[in-house]
C-alpha positions in Angstrom: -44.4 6.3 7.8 -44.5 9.3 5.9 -41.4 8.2 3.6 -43.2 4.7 2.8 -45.8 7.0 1.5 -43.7 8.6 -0.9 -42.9 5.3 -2.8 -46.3 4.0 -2.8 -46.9 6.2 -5.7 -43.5 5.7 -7.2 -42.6 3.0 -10.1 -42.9 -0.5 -9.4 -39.0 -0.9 -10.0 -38.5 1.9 -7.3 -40.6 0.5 -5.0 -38.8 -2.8 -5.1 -35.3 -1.5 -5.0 -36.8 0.8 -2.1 -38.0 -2.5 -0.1 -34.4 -4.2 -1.1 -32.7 -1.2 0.7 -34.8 -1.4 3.9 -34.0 -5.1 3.9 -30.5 -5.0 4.1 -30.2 -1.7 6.4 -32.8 -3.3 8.4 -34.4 0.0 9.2 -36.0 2.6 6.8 -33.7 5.5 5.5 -34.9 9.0 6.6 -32.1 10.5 3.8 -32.9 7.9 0.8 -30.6 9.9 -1.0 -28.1 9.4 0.9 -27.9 5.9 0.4 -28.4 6.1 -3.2 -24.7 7.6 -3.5 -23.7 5.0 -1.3 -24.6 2.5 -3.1 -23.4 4.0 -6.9 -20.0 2.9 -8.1 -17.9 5.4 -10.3 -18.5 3.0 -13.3 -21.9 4.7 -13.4 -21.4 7.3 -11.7 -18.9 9.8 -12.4 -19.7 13.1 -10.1 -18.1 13.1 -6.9 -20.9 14.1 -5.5 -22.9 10.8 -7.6 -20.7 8.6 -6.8 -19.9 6.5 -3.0 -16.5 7.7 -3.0 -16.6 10.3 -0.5 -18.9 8.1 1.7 -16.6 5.1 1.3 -13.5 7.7 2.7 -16.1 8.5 5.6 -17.1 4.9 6.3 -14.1 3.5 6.6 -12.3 6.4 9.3 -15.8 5.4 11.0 -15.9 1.7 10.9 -12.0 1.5 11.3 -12.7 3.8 15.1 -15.7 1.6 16.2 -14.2 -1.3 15.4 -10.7 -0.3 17.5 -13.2 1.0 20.5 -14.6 -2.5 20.4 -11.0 -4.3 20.3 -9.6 -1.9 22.9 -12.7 -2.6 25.5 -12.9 -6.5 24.8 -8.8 -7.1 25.1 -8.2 -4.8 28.0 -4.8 -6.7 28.5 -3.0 -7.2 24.9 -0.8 -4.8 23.5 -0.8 -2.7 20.2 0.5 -5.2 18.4 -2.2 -7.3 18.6 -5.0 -4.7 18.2 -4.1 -3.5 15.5 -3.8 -7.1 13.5 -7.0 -7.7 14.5 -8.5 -4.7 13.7 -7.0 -5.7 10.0 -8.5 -8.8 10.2 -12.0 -7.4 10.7 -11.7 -4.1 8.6 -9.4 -5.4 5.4 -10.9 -5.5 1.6 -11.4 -9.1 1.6 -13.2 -9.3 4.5 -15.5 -6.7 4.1 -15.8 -7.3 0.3 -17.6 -11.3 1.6 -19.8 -9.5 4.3 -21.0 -7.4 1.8 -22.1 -10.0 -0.8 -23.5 -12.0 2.0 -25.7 -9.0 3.1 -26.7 -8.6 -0.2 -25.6 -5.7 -1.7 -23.9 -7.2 -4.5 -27.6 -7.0 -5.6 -28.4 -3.6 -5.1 -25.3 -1.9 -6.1 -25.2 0.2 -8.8 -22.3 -0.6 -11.1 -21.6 -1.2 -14.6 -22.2 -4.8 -14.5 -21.0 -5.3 -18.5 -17.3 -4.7 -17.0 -16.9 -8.3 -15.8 -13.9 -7.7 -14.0 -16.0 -5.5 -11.5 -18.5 -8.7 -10.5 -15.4 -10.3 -9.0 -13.6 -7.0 -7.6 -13.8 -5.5 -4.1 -16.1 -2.8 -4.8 -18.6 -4.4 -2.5 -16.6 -4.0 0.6 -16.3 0.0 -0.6 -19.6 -0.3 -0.8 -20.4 -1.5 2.8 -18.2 1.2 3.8 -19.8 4.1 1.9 -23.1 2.4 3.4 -21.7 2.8 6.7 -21.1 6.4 6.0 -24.4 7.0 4.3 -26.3 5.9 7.8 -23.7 7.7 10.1 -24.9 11.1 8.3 -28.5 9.8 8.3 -29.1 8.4 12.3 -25.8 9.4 13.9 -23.2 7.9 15.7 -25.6 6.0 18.3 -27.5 4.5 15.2 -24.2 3.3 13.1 -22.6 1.9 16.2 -25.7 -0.2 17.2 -25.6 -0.6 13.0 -21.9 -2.7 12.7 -22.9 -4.0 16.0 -25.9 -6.0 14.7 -25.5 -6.2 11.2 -21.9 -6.6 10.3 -19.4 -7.5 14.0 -21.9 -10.5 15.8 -23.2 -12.1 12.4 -20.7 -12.3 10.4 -16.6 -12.1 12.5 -15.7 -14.7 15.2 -13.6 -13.1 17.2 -12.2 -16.6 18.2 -11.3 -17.7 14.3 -10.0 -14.3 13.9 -7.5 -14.8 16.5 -6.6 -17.9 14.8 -6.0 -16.5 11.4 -2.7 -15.1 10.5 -2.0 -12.1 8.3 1.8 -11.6 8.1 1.8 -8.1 6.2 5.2 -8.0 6.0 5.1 -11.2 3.6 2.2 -9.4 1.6 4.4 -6.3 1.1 7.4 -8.4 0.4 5.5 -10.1 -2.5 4.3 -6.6 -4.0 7.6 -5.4 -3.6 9.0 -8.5 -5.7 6.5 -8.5 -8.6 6.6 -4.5 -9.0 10.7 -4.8 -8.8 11.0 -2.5 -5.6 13.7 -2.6 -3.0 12.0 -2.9 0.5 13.8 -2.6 3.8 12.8 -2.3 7.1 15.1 -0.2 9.0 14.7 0.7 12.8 14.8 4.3 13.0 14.2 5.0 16.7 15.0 3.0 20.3 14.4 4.0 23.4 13.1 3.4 27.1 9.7 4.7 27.4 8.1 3.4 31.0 10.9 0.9 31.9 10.6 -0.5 28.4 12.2 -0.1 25.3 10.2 1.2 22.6 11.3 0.5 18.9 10.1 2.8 15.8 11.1 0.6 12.2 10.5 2.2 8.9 8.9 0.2 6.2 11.4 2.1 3.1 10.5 1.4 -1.0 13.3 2.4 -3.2 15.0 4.5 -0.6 11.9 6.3 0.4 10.1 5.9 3.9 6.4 4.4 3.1 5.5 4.3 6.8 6.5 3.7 10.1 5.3 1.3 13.5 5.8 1.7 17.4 6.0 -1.6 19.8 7.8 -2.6 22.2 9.6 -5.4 20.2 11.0 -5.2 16.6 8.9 -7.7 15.2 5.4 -5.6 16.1 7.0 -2.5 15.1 7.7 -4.0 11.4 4.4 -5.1 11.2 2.8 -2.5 12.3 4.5 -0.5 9.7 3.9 -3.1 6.7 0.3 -3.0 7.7 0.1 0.9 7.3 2.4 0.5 4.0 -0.1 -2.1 2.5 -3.2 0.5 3.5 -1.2 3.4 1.9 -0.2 1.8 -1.2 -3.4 -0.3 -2.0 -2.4 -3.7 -1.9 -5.3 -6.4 -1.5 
């Protein structure tokens, strides 16, 4: 109550950016300043300690483990193959970039809104991720799990539909590969019988170099598995 009291005496255009906040959080900030950085893009912002850089880099290792605590307790049977796609499907750019606008943060981001390429640019999915990171440090673990609970997992991803929808990684690395004139190969590096099964470990390897590497129990998981950490590490959307 105390903190409400703070901004009755604050500018009108404070106050209403204040209520904005508490709208989409759905709780009111204890740390507002917290969430301030969270929600200021380096177009405006150029400090690291200004900017939501740092709480993007924390929001995403946090989002990315509650989501995979969530996929590991609600498909008890499938293997690591299929977790990790879907934990792609619900954590990737895209995805997170169209939560965000629909939660409304597009609104009350801080960014330089001049550079038009920005308005239609994934910064809003950073954003919910710096967000994420701005309430962990605020309420805790507890809170932010309740948080992507609530606010981001039941409202906006259908498990169901996300099942459905396929994202072949090794296709989206392929096409970057082709339009940046890179030689990409997948090469099995490793085989070998791990609990009555054999376990394959391929190498997604740019140019001669290895990008990143998968484990599964087939050849096909263990490619994608390693296109999908190749297309994290080098930025691709």
């Amino acid at each position: 109550m105390r903190f409400w009291l703070q901004y009755l005496f604050k500018p009108k255009t404070e106050r209403l950016y204040f209520r904005q906040v508490c709208n989409v959080l759905g709780f009111t900030p204890g740390k507002m300043n917290l969430y301030n950085t969270a929600l200021s893009h380096r177009s405006v912002k150029e400090g690291a300690d200004e900017n939501n850089e740092r709480l993007e880099y924390l929001g995403d290792a946090i989002l990315s483990g509650i989501v995979a605590d969530y996929l590991f307790k609600r498909y008890p049977y499938k293997g690591e193959g299929f977790l990790t796609e879907m934990r792609s499907k619900m954590v990737n750019r895209q995805t997170l970039n169209e939560i965000a606008i629909r939660m409304g943060l597009k609104k009350i981001t801080h960014y330089n809104k001049s550079d038009s390429s920005l308005k239609i640019s994934q910064i809003f999915g950073n954003t919910l991720e710096a967000l994420v990171g701005a309430i962990y440090l605020d309420k805790g673990y507890d809170k932010t799990k309740s948080w992507i609970f609530e606010r981001i997992i039941i409202p906006h991803m259908f498990m169901e539909d996300l099942e459905l929808l396929e994202i072949n990684h090794k296709n989206k690395l392929y096409g970057w590969a082709n339009k940046n004139g890179k030689a990409l190969e997948f090469e099995t590096l490793d085989e070998k019988i791990e609990k009555g099964r054999r376990l394959f470990r391929v190498g997604a390897v740019v140019d001669g170099e290895l990008i990143a590497e998968g484990k599964a129990y087939n050849k096909k998981d263990a490619s994608q598995i390693a296109a999908q950490i190749a297309v994290e590490k080098l930025g691709i959307v």
